[in-house]
Structures are given as structure tokens and as C-alpha cells.
Kinemage of the C-alpha trace (Angstrom):
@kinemage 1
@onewidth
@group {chain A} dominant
@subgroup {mainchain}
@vectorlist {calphas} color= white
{ca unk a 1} P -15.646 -113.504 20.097
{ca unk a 2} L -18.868 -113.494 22.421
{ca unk a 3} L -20.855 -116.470 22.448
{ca unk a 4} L -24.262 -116.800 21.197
{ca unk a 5} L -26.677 -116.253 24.408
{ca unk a 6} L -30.092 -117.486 24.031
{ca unk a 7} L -33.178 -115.633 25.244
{ca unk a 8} L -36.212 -117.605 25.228
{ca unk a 9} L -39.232 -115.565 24.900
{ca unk a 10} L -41.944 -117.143 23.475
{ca unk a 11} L -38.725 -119.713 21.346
{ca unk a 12} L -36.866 -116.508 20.163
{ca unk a 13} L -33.431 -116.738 19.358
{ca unk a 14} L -31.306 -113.362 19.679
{ca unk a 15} L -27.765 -114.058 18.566
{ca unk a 16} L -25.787 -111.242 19.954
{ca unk a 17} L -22.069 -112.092 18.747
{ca unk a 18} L -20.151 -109.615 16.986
{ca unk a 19} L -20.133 -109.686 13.388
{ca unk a 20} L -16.584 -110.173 11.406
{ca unk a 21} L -14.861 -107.989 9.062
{ca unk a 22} L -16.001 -109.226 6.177
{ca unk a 23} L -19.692 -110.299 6.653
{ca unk a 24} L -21.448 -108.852 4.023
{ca unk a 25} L -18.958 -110.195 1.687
{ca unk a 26} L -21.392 -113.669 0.853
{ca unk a 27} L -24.580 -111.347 0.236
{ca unk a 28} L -22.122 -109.122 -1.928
{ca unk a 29} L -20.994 -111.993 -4.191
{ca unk a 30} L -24.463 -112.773 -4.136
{ca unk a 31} L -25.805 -109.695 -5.476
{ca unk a 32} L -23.363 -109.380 -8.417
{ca unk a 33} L -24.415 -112.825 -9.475
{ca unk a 34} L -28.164 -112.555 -9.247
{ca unk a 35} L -27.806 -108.697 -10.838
{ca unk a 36} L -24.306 -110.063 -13.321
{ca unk a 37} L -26.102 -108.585 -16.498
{ca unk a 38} L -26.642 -105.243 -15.261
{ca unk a 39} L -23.654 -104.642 -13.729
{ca unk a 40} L -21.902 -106.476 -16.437
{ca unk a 41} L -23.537 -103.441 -18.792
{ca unk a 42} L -22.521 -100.975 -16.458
{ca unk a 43} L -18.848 -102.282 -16.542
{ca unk a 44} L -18.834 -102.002 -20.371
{ca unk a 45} L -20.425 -98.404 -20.030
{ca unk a 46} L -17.289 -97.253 -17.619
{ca unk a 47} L -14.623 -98.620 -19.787
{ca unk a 48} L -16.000 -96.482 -23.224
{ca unk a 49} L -15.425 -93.460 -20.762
{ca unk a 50} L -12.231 -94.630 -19.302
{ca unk a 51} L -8.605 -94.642 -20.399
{ca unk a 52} L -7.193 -98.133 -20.936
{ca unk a 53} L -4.401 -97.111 -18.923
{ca unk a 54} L -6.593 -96.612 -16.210
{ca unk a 55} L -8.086 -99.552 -16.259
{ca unk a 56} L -6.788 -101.291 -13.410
{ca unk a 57} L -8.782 -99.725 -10.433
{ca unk a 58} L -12.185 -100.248 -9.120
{ca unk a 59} L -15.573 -98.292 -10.202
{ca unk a 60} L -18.438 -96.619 -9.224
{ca unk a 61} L -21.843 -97.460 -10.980
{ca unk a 62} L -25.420 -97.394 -10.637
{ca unk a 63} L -28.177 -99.470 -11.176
{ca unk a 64} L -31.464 -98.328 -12.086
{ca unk a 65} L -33.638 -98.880 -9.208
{ca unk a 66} L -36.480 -100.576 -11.498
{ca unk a 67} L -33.925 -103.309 -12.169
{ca unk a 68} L -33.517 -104.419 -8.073
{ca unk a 69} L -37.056 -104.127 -7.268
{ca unk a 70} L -38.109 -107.268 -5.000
{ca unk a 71} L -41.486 -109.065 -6.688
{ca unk a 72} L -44.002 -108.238 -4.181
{ca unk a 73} L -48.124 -109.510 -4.306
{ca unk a 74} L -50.132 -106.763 -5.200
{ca unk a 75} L -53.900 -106.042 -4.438
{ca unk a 76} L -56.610 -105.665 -7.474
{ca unk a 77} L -58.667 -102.941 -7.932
{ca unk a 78} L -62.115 -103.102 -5.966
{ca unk a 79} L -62.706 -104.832 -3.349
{ca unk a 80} L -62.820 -103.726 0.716
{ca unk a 81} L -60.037 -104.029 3.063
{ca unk a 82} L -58.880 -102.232 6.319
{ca unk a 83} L -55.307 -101.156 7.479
{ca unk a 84} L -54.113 -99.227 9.927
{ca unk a 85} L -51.484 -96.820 9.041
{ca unk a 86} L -49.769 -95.427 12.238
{ca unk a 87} L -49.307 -91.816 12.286
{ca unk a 88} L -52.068 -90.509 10.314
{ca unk a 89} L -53.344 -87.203 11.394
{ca unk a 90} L -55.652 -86.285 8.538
{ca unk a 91} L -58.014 -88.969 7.508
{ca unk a 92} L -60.880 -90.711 9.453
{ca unk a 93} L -62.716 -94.535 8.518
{ca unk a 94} L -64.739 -93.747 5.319
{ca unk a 95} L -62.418 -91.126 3.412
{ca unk a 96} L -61.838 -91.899 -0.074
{ca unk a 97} L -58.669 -91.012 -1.121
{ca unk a 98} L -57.481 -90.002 -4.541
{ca unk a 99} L -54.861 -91.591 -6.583
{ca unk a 100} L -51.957 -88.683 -6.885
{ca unk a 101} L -51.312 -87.454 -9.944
{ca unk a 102} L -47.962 -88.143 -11.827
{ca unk a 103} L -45.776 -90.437 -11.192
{ca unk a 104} L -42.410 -90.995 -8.854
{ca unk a 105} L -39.166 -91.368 -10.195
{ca unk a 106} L -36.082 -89.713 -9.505
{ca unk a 107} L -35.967 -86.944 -12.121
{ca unk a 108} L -37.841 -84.629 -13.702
{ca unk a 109} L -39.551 -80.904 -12.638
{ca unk a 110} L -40.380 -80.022 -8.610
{ca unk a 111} L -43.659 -81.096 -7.738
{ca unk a 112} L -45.410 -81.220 -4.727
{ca unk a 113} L -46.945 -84.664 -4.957
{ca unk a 114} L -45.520 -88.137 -6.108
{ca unk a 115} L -42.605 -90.285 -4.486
{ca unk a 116} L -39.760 -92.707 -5.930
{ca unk a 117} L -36.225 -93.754 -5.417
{ca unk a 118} L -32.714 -93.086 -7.250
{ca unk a 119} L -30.435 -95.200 -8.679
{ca unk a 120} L -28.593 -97.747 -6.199
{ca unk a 121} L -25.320 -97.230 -6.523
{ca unk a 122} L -22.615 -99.867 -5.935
{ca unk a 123} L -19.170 -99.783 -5.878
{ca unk a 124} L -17.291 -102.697 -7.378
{ca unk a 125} L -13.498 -103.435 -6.236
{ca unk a 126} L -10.570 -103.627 -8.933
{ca unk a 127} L -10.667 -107.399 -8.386
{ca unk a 128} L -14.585 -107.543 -8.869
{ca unk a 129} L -14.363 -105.152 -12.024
{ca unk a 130} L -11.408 -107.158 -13.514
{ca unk a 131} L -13.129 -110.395 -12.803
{ca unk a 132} L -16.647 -109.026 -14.594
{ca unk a 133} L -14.406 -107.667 -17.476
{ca unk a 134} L -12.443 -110.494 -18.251
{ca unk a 135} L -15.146 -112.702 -17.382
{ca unk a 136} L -15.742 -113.842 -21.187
{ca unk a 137} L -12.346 -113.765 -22.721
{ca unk a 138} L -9.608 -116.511 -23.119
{ca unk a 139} L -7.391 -117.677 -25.107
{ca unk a 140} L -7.890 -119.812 -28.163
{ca unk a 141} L -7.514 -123.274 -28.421
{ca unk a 142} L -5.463 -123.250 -25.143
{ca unk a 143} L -5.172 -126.539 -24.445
{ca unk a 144} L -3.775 -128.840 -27.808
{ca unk a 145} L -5.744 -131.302 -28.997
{ca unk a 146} L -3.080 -133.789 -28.666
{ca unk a 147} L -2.747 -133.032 -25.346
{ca unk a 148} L -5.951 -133.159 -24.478
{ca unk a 149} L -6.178 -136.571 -25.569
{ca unk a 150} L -3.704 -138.240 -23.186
{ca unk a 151} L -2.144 -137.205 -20.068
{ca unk a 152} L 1.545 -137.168 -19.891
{ca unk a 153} L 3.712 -138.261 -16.512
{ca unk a 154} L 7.099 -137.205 -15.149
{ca unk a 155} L 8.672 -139.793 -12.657
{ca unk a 156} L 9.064 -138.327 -8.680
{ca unk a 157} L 10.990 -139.844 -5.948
{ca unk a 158} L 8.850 -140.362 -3.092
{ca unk a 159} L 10.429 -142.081 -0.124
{ca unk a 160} L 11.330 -145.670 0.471
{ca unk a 161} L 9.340 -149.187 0.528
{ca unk a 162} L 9.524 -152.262 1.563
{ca unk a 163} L 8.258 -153.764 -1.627
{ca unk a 164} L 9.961 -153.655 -5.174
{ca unk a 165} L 12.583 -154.761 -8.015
{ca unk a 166} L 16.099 -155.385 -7.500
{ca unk a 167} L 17.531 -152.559 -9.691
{ca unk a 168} L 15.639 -150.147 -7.106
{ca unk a 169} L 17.176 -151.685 -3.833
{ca unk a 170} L 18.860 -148.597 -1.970
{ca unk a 171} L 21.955 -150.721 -0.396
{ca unk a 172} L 22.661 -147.430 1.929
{ca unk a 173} L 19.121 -147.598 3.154
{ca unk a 174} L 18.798 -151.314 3.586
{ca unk a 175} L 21.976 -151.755 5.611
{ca unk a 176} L 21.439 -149.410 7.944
{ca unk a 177} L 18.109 -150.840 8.592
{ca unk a 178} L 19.907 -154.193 8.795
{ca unk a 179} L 21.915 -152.748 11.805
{ca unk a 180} L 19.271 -151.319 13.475
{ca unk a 181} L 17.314 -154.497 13.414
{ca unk a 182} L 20.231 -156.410 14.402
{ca unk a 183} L 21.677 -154.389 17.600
{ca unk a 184} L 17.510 -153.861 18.709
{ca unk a 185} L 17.211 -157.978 18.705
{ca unk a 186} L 21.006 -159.039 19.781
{ca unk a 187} L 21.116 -156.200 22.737
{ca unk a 188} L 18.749 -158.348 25.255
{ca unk a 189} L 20.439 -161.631 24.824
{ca unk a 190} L 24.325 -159.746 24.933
{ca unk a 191} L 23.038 -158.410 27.918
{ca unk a 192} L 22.031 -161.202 29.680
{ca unk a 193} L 25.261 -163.181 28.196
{ca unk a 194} L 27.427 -160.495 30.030
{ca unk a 195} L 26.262 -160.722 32.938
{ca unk a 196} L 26.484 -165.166 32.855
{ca unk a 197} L 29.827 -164.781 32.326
{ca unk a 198} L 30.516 -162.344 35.208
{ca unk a 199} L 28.736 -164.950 37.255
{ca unk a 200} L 30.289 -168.152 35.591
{ca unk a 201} L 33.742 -166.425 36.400
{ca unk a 202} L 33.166 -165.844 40.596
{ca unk a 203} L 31.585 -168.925 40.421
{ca unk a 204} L 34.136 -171.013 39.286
{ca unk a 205} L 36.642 -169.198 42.238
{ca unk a 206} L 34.354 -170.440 45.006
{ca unk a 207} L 33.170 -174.288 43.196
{ca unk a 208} L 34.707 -177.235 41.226
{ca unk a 209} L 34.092 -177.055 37.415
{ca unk a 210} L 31.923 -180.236 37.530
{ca unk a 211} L 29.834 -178.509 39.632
{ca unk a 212} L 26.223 -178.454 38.795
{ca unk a 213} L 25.677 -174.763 39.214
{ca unk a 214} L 28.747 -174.205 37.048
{ca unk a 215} L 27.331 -176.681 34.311
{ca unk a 216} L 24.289 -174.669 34.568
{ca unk a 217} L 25.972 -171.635 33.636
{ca unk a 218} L 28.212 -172.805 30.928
{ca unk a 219} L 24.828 -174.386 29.393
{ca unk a 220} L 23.501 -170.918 29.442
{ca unk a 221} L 26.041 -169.344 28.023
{ca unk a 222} L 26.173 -172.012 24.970
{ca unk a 223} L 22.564 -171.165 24.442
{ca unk a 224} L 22.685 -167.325 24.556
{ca unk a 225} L 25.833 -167.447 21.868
{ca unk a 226} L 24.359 -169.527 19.535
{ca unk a 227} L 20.423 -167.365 19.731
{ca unk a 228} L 22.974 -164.309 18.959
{ca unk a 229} L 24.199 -166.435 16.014
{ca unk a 230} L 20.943 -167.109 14.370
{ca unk a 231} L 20.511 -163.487 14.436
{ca unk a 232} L 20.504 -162.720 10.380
{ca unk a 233} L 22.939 -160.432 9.076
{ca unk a 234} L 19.939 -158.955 6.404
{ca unk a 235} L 16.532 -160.003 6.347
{ca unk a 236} L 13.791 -158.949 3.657
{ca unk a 237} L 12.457 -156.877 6.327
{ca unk a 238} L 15.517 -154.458 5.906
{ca unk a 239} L 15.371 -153.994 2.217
{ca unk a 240} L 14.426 -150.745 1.259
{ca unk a 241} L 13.410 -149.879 -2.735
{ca unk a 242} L 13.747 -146.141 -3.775
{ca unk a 243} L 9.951 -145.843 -4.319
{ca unk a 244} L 8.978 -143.792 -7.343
{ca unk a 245} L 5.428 -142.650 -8.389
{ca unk a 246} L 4.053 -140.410 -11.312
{ca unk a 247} L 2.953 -137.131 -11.654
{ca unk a 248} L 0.916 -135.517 -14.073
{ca unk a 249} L 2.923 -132.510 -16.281
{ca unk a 250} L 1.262 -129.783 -16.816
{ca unk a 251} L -0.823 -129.625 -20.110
{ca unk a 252} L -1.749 -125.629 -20.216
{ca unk a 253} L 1.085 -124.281 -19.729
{ca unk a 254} L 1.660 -120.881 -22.352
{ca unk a 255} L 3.821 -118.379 -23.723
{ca unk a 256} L 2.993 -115.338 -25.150
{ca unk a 257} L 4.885 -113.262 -27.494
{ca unk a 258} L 4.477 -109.649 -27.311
{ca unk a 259} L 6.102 -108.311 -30.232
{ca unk a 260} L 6.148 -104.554 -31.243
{ca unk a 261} L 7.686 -101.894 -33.567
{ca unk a 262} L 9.133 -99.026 -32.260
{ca unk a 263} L 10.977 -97.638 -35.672
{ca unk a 264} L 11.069 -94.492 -36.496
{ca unk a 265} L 7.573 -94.298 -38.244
{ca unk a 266} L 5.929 -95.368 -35.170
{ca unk a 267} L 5.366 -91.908 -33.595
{ca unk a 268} L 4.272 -91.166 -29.884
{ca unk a 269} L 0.492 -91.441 -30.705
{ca unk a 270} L 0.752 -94.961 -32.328
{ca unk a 271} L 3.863 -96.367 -29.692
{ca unk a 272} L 1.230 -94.857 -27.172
{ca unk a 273} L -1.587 -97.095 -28.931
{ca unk a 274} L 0.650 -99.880 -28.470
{ca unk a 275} L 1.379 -99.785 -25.574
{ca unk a 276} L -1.965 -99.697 -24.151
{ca unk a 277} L -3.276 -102.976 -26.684
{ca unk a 278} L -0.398 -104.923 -24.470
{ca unk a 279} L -1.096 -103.353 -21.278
{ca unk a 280} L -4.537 -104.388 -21.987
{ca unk a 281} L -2.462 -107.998 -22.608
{ca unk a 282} L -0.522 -108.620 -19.983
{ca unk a 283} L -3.389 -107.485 -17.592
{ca unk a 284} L -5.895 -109.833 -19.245
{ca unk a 285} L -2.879 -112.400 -19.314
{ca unk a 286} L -1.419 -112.306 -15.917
{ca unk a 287} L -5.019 -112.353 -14.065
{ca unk a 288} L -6.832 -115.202 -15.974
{ca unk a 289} L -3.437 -117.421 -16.327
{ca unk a 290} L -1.916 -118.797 -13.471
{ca unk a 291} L 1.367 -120.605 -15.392
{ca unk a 292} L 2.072 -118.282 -18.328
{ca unk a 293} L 5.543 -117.053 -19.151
{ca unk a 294} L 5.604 -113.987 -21.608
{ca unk a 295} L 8.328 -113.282 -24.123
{ca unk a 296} L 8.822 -109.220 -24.677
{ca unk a 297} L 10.597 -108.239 -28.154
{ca unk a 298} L 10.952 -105.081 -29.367
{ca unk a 299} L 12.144 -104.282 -32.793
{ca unk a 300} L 13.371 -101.304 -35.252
{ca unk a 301} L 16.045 -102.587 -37.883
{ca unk a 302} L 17.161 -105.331 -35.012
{ca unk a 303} L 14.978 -106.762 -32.761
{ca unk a 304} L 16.047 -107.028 -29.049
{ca unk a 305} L 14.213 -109.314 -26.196
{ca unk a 306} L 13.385 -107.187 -23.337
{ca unk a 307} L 11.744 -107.325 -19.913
{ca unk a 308} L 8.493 -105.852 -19.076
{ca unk a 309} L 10.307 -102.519 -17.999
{ca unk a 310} L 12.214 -101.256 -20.934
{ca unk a 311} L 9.378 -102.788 -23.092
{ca unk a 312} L 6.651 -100.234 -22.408
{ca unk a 313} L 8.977 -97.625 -21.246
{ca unk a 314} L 12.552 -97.641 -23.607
{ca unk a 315} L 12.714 -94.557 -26.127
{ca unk a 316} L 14.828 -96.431 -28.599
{ca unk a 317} L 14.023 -95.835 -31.917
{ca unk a 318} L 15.188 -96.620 -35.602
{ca unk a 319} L 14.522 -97.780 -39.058
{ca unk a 320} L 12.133 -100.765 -39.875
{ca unk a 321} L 12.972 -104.487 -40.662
{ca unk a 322} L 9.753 -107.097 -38.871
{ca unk a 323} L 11.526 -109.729 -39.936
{ca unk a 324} L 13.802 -109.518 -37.267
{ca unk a 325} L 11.400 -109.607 -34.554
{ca unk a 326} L 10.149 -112.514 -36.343
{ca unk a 327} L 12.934 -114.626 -36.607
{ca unk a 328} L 14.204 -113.929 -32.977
{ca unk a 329} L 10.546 -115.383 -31.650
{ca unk a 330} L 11.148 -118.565 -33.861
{ca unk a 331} L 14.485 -119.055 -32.292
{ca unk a 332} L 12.969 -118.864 -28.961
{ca unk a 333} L 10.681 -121.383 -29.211
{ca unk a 334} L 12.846 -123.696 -30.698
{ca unk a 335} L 15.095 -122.775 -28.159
{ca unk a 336} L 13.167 -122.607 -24.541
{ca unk a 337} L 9.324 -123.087 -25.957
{ca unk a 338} L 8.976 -126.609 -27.430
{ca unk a 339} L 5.407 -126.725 -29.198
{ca unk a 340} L 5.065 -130.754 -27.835
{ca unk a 341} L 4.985 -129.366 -24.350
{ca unk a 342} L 3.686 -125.438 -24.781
{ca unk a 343} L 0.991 -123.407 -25.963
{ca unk a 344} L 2.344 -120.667 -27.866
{ca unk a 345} L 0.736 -117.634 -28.858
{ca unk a 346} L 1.999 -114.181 -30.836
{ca unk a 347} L 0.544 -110.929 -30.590
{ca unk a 348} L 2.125 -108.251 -32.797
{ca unk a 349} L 1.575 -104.151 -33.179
{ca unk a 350} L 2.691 -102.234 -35.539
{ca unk a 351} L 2.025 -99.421 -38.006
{ca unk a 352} L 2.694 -102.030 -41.095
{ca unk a 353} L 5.182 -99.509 -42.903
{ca unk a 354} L 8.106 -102.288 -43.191
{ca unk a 355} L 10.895 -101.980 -45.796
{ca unk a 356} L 9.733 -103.483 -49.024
{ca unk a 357} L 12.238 -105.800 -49.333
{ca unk a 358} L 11.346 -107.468 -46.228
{ca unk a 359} L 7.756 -107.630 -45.840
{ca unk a 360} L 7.541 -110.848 -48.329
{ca unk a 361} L 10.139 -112.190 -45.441
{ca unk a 362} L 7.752 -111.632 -43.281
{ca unk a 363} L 5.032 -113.419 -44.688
{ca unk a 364} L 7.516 -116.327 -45.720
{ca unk a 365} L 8.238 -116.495 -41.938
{ca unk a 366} L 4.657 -116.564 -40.621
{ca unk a 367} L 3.651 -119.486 -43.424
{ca unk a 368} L 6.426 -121.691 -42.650
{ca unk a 369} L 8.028 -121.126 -39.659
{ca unk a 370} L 5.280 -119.699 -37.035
{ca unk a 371} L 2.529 -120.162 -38.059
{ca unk a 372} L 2.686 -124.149 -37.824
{ca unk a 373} L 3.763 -124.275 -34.174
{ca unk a 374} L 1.517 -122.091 -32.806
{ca unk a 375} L -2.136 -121.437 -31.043
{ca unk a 376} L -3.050 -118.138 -32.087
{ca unk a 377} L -1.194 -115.523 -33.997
{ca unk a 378} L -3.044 -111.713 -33.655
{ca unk a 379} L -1.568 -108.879 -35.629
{ca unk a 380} L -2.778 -105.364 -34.738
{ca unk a 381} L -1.978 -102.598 -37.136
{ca unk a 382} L -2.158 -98.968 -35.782
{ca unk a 383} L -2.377 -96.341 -38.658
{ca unk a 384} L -4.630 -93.727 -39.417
{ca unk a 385} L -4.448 -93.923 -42.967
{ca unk a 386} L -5.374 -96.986 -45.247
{ca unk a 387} L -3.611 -100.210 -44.839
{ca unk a 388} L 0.263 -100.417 -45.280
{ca unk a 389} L 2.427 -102.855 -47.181
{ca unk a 390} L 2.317 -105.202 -43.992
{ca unk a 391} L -1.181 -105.338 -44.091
{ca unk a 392} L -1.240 -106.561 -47.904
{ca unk a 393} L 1.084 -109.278 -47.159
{ca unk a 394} L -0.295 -110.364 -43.959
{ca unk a 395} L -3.172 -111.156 -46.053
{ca unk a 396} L -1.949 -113.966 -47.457
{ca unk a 397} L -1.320 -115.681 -44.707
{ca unk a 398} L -4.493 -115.181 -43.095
{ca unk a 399} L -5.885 -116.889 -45.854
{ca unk a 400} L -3.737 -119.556 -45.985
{ca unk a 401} L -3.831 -119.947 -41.878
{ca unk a 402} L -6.835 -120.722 -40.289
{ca unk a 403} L -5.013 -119.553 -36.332
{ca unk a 404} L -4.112 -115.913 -37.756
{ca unk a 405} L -5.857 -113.012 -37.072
{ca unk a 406} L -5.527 -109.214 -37.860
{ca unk a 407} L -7.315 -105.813 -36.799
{ca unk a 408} L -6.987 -102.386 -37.635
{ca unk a 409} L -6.851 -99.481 -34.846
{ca unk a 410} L -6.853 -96.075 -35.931
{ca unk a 411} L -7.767 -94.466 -32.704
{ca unk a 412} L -7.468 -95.208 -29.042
{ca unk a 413} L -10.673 -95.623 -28.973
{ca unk a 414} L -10.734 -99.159 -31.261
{ca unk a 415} L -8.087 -100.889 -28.498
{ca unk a 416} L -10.979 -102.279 -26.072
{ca unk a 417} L -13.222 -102.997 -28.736
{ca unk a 418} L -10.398 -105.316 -30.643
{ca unk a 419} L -8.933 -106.249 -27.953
{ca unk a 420} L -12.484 -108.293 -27.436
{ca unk a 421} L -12.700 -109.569 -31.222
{ca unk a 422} L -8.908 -110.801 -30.833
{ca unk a 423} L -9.828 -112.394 -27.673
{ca unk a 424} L -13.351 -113.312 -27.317
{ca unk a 425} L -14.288 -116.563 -25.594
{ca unk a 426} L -15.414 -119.054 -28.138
{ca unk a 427} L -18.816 -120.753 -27.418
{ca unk a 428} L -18.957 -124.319 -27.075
């Protein structure tokens, strides 16, 4: 990169380095917030005129030009000034000129007077047109109120110190620090011992024992053993705790169910439906949710869990018991999805036709089982006809629980719109 070079004329300051790859991207993020409403509009606008399964790419739309005029100071009528407009060839000081008739805009029939300006048009990313459409959804109640009220801990080990209780002394640890300490503090004395003795023993085959210089050394010696002896075997300076500190869990962490019928009465317009109310899901899901697990079941007269593949892509087929689907989700979370520690939500599609017999199951289920251990429970029912037996049943526990909800699609396109009742963000 060049560096900035300074030309001073008259204090002006030309910066001439090269600009990055990405330097309009601050005024971009800029302009979507100060314009957020209109383009927020426009956004909605696309997605009436766009398949749902095309929703995960970019678009193109326009802004009326009105809407990003700059505020400018204006002039009164009356009054005299004088400007100087370079290039004109056909007017002299003292013309009065007429105000043109019409108006400018960018429409209407060919004239040969008036000005204006189209439309800006402004092309939005897929991660700036999912942000902006997803920008006021959530999901309910996501964090529980009794977690919200105290913060739980899990115990980490972090290390060693020098500092703690006796049932966390690491004997390992502290012994070889022991060691260390000892042969870093003995080897300077050992040393110089060694090398008294060498001299202690050519001494004594040149002088008499008594002799002073021979005293001298054995007096040395006698010294240097016992400083070795003092040397402690363990001191507190060795001990060494296993050191232990606490870290917050997680409090937000979610599943979602995504249950749906694929019996035999679900034909390839309503599966189709279905599919594209939970690929509307998982997309919402997967982009505003950092730490979410989801939980695919799909059911006929036995309910199977699946991954995301076979899920919105398997042709099996068959007759219709919900109550299967609805007792394998309860035996999941009692099995991997503890409601203490999760936030557990349900979303279910079907075309309520159930087998009569079972739809009171299914109800029986919700009320006691489901209903009490989780966030949010959304049932979608896809039929163009009036409401099946499902429906009737379902009502009852809507009424009796205040975290169920239920919509009706009979086209695709009700998905986006109920999609947004199911889902819309809750004001404070």
C-alpha cells in the first residue's frame, strides 16, 4: 500500500493511497440503516413475488428517488440575486425566464421540456436481505424465566497454583517441583564439594594430616555437607493445587422439533407446502441461532427421526397415526433434551386428517406430556377445505395452553405470511 503523500498548497491534503476492496462497505451499511424502512418495504414487496424456495439469494430493488433526496436550503420567491451559470449560450443580464411547464419525474408522455430522475436502484446481498427479513422475528420466550434468574456454573480445570486445600494437592506435580528446586540449589555447593575433595586427597599425598592447609580443607568440606543437608526435601514453595475455576453454562441453548406428516392424504401440493413452512424454519433457525440443535421426525402410521436430507426429500408414504410422531418427540427430550437445561420448541404440519381413534391421543399427549416442558408449540394445518378432525381437537389444547399456537394454510401463498404470526418478535 502507497503511503499518504502530502501536498501543501495553500494546507491541502491529497491522500493518494489506493483504496481497499471493500471501501464502500461502511457507507453501504450506512445507507441501509439511515433508508431501513424503505428498503425494509421493498424486501417485503420481493418476497409476495418470490417463491419461498427461492428465498435464499440476494435482490434487486428500487427506491423511489423522492425518498433519498438530500434536504437542501431553498431560495423564496422575489427577491434579486446573480449567478453565473457556465455554458450559457442563449440568455444575456436582464432576461426573465419562465418557469417550464409540467413537471419532472421519470414517467409519463414525451415532452420536450421538464427534467427528473428514476428510481435508485440498489442491490442487497443474500446476507443483507436475510438479515432485513429476519430482522424482527425470534423465538418466544427463549430464554426461561428460571434461568434467567440465576446463572448456573460448570467446574474447569485450569492449570496449577501455588495456593489451595489439601484434597487439591497434585503429589505428581509437587514432587517434581521438589526435585527441580532441590538439584537447582544443591548443584553449586556439590560442585564445589567435588572439587575439595579432589584437592583434600593430593593434598594429603604431599602434607601431614595436622597440617593447617589440610585442616582447612576438611573444615570445608564439613561445611559444604552439612549446607547440602539443610537443603529441604519439600518446601511449600513446591506444592502445587490442581486449580479449578467456573464457567458459566450456557442458558439459550434450543431444540427445535420439526415434525411433519407425510401419509398418504398428504398429496404433493400440501408435502410441497410443507416443506417450504420448514425450509422457511430451518433458514430463519440456523441464521438467527448460533447453538440450536434441530430434531427432524417424519411420520405416516410410525414416525421415524430423520436427518435434514431424507426429511425434505424421502418419498415414503403411508396411512396416518400423529400420535406417533408425538410420542417419539417426548421420548427425546426426556432422553437427550432435559427442559432444566434446554429450550424446547415444536413446530408441526400437517393436513389434520388423523385416524379418529387417535386424534384424542393426540390432544392427551400435547396437555400432559408436551405441552408442560416446552417454549412454544406451533401447529400448521395445510388443507384446502375446512378444518379437519386435528384441528377440532387441537382446539382444546390451545385453550387450555397459553404456549400453543395454530394456523391454517390453504395456499402457498399463506406460508410467509404465517410464518410471521407464528414467529413474530414480541415487543417489550
Amino acid at each position: 500500500m502507497k503511503s499518504a503523500r502530502t501536498n501543501r498548497v495553500g494546507e491541502q491534503i491529497i491522500d493518494r493511497r489506493l483504496n481497499g476492496k471493500n471501501k464502500s462497505a461502511v457507507n453501504r451499511q450506512k445507507f441501509i440503516q439511515r433508508f431501513k424502512g424503505q428498503i425494509k418495504k421493498a424486501v417485503t414487496e420481493a418476497m409476495s413475488g418470490r417463491s419461498i424456495t427461492d428465498l435464499d439469494r440476494g435482490e434487486k430493488i428500487n427506491i423511489p428517488a423522492k425518498d433519498i433526496s438530500e434536504p437542501v436550503f431553498g431560495h423564496g420567491r422575489g427577491g434579486k440575486r446573480e449567478g453565473i451559470h457556465p455554458g450559457n449560450t442563449d440568455f444575456v443580464s436582464g432576461d426573465r425566464i419562465s418557469r417550464p411547464s409540467g413537471g419532472g419525474g421519470s414517467g409519463g408522455k414525451a415532452s420536450n421540456s421538464g427534467e427528473g430522475e428514476d428510481d435508485f436502484s440498489f442491490e442487497l446481498s443474500r446476507d443483507e436481505f436475510l438479515d432485513i427479513f429476519f430482522e424482527d422475528l425470534e423465538l418466544p420466550d427463549l430464554i426461561k424465566t428460571q434461568l434467567a434468574r440465576q446463572v448456573q456454573y460448570k467446574t474447569v480445570r485450569a492449570g496449577f497454583t501455588s495456593t489451595g486445600t489439601p484434597s487439591n494437592l497434585n503429589i505428581v506435580r509437587s514432587m517434581k517441583s521438589s526435585l527441580s528446586r532441590r538439584i537447582a540449589t544443591r548443584t553449586p555447593y556439590a560442585r564445589k564439594l567435588h572439587e575439595a575433595e579432589q584437592a583434600l586427597e593430593a593434598a594429603l599425598l604431599l602434607e601431614s594430616p595436622t597440617a593447617p592447609r589440610i585442616m582447612a580443607l576438611q573444615e570445608e568440606i564439613r561445611k559444604l555437607k552439612s549446607r547440602i543437608r539443610t537443603i529441604p526435601f519439600i518446601d511449600t514453595f513446591d506444592l502445587k493445587y490442581n486449580n479449578r475455576i467456573k464457567q458459566p453454562k450456557p442458558t439459550t441453548q434450543a431444540v427445535m422439533f420439526c415434525l411433519m406428516d407425510v401419509s398418504g392424504s398428504m398429496d404433493e401440493g400440501k408435502k410441497d407446502m410443507a416443506k417450504r413452512f420448514f425450509t422457511l424454519l430451518y433458514l430463519f433457525l440456523t441464521r438467527s441461532y448460533e447453538k440450536i440443535d434441530l430434531v427432524f421426525i417424519r411420520h405416516h402410521t410410525v414416525a421415524k427421526e430423520v436427518d435434514e436430507e431424507e426429511f425434505f426429500y424421502s418419498r415414503e408414504t403411508g396411512g396416518t397415526v400423529v400420535s406417533s410422531a408425538l410420542q417419539m418427540m417426548y421420548d427425546i427430550v426426556k432422553e437427550r433434551y432435559p427442559s432444566s437445561e434446554w429450550n424446547i420448541y415444536g413446530a408441526q404440519a400437517s393436513d389434520g386428517d388423523n385416524w379418529t381413534d387417535d386424534s384424542p391421543i393426540c390432544r392427551d399427549v400435547l396437555i400432559n406430556a408436551i405441552m408442560p416442558c416446552v417454549q412454544y408449540y406451533a401447529y400448521v394445518e395445510i388443507t384446502e377445505e375446512g378444518h379437519q378432525g386435528l384441528w377440532r381437537e387441537y382446539l382444546a389444547v390451545k385453550r387450555a395452553c397459553a404456549n400453543f399456537a395454530m394456523q391454517h394454510i390453504t395456499g402457498p401463498a399463506d406460508i410467509y405470511p404465517v410464518f410471521r404470526k407464528l414467529f413474530q418478535k414480541k415487543l417489550a
